[in-house]
C-alpha positions as CSV (number, residue, x, y, z in Angstrom):
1,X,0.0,0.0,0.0
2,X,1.4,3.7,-0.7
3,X,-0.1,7.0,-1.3
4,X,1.1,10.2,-2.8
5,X,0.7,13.1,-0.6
6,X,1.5,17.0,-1.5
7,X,3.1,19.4,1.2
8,X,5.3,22.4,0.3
9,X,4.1,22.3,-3.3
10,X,5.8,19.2,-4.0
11,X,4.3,15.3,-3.9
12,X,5.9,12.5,-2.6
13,X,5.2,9.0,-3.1
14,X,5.3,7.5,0.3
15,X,4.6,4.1,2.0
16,X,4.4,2.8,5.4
17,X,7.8,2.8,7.4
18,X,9.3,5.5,4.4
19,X,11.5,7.7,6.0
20,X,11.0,11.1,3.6
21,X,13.1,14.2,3.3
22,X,10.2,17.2,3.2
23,X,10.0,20.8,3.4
24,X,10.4,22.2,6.8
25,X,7.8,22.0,9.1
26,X,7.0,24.3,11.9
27,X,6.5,21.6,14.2
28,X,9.4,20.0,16.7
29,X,11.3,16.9,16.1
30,X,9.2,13.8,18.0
31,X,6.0,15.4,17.0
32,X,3.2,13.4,15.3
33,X,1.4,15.0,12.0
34,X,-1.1,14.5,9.8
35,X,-0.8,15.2,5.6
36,X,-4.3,15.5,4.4
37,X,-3.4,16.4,1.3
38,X,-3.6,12.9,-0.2
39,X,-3.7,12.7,-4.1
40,X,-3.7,9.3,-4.5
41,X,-4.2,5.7,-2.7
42,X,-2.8,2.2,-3.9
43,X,-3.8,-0.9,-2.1
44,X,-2.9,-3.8,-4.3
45,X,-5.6,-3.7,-7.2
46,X,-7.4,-1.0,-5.5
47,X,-6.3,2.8,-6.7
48,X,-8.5,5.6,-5.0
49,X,-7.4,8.6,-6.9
50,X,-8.9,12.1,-5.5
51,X,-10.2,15.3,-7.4
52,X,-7.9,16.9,-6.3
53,X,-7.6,14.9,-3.0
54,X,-9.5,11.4,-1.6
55,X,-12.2,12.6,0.6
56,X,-11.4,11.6,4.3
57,X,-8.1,10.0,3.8
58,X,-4.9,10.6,6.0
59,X,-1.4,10.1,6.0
60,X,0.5,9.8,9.7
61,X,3.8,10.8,10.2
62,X,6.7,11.6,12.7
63,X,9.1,14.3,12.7
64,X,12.6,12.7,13.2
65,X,14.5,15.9,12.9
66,X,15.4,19.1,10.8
67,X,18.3,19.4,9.3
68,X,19.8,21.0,5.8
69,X,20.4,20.0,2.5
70,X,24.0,19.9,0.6
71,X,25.1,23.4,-0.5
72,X,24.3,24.6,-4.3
73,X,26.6,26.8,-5.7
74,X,24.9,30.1,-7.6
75,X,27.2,31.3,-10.1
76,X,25.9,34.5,-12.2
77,X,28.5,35.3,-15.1
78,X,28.5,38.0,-17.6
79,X,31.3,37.0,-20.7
80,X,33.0,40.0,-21.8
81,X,31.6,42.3,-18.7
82,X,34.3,41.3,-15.8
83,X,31.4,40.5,-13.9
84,X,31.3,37.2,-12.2
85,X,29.1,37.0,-8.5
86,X,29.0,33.3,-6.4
87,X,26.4,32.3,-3.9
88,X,25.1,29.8,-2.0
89,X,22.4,28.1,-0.5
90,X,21.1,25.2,1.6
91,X,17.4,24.4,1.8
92,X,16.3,23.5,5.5
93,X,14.4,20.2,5.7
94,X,12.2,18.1,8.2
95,X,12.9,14.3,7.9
96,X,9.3,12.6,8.7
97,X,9.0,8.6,9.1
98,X,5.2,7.5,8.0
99,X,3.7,5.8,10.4
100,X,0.2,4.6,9.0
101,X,-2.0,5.5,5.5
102,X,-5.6,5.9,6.2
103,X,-7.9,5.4,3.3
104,X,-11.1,7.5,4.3
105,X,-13.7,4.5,3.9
């Protein structure tokens, strides 16, 4: 059985025991959420698929931790200008383990 769930306008395909790197969440690490924001259930032969979400259905999680991604380097270059400016970033993230996918009857 999986689902795939949307939060911070991205989806994730995610099954029970996953262990899924997500946008941050405003939550502390131990805390137990809810996504119910669920686009899609499979269970075996059995695909509920929502319009835009299945009605009632619920995806459990826990927060592990938050941590942040590798760095990506922003390089803006101008040929001919003498111009050339580096930057970097790294994207904060919430590690969540799914506990349980509810299917909403």
């Amino acid at each position: 059985m999986y689902a795939v769930i949307q939060t911070g306008g991205k989806q994730y395909r995610v099954a029970e025991g996953d262990v899924v790197d997500i946008e941050l969440l405003p939550e502390e690490a131990g805390a137990a959420i809810d996504f119910e924001r669920v686009l899609l259930i499979v269970d075996g032969k059995q695909v509920k698929v929502g319009r835009p979400f299945v009605e009632g259905a619920r995806v459990s999680a826990r927060i592990l931790d938050h941590g942040r991604g590798d760095k990506v380097m922003i390089i803006k270059f101008r040929r001919r200008k003498h111009h050339m400016k580096r930057q970097g970033h790294r994207q904060w993230f919430s590690r969540v383990e799914i506990t349980g996918i509810g299917t909403g009857a």
